[in-house]
N, C-alpha and C positions, 0 to 999 in steps of 0.2 A: 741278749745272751742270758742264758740260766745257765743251770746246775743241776745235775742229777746223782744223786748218793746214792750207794749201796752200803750199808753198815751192818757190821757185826756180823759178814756171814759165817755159820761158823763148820769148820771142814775136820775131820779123822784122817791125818795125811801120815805119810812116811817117810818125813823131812829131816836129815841133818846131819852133822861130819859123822856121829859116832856111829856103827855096826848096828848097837842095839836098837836107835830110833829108826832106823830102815825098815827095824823086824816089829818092834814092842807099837811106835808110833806114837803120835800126841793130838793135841787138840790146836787148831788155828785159828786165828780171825782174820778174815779179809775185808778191807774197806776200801772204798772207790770210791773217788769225787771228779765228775766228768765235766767238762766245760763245754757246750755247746748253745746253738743258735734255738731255742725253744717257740717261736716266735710264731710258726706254722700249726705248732702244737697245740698252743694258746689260743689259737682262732677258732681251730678247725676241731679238734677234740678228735683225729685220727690217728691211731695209732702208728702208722706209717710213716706221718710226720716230724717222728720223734726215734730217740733210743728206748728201744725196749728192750727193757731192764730184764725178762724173764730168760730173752739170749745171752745180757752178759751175763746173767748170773749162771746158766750152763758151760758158757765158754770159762769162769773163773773154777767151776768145780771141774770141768775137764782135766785144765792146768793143775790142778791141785791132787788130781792122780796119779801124776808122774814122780815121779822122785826127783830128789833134787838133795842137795848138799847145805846149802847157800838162802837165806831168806831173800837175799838181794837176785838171787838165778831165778825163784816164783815168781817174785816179783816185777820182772823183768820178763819175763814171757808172759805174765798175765795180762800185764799192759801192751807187749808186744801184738798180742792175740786180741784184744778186746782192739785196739787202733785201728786193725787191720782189719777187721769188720764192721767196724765202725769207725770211716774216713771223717767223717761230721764233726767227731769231736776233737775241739779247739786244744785244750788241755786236760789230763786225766794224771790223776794224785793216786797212787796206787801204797794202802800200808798192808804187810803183811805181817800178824803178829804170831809167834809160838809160847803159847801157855804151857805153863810150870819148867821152864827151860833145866834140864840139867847143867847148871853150872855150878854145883857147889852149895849152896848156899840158898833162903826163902828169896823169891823173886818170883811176881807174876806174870809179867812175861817180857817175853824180849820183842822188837818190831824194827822193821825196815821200811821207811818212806822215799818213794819214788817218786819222779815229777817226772813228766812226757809231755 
């Protein structure tokens, strides 16, 4: 069993309750920790063997074109979407972070961690 990380992707989305960030938009970070069987991968050195990382990282910036309200709604369809083409993976850690959050006050960011 390995692991395959995606970190720190980082996305220009148009996330969150307020009007303005729908229009204005902010800066995100996505990070992914995928649980799977690596073992074929390890032998064989084929790419087919394995998850590659160049689709989820398409399917996560897909998702991150959509609007959404909710860190926990990205987040939630990121992992929904990345499971679903890729059956293989055992468990997947989905955080999705919004830097410089409008809440008032210095804060770098806010995040939502998912487990699937």
């Amino acid at each position: 069993m390995g692991k395959i990380l995606l970190e720190n992707m980082e996305f220009y989305s148009y996330h969150g309750c307020f009007a303005e960030e729908q229009i204005i938009g902010n800066r995100f970070l996505v990070d992914l920790i995928m649980e799977t069987d690596t073992s074929e991968a390890e032998t064989t050195d084929n790419l087919h063997k394995t998850i590659n990382y160049q689709e989820v990282y398409s399917i996560v910036k897909n998702e991150m074109e959509k609007k959404s309200r909710l860190l926990e709604h990205i987040a939630s369809r990121i992992g929904l979407a990345v499971k679903n083409r890729f059956p293989q993976i055992t468990h997947l850690s989905i955080k999705v972070s919004k830097i410089n959050p409008p809440l008032g006050g210095k804060i770098d960011k806010v995040s939502v961690l998912l487990e699937m």
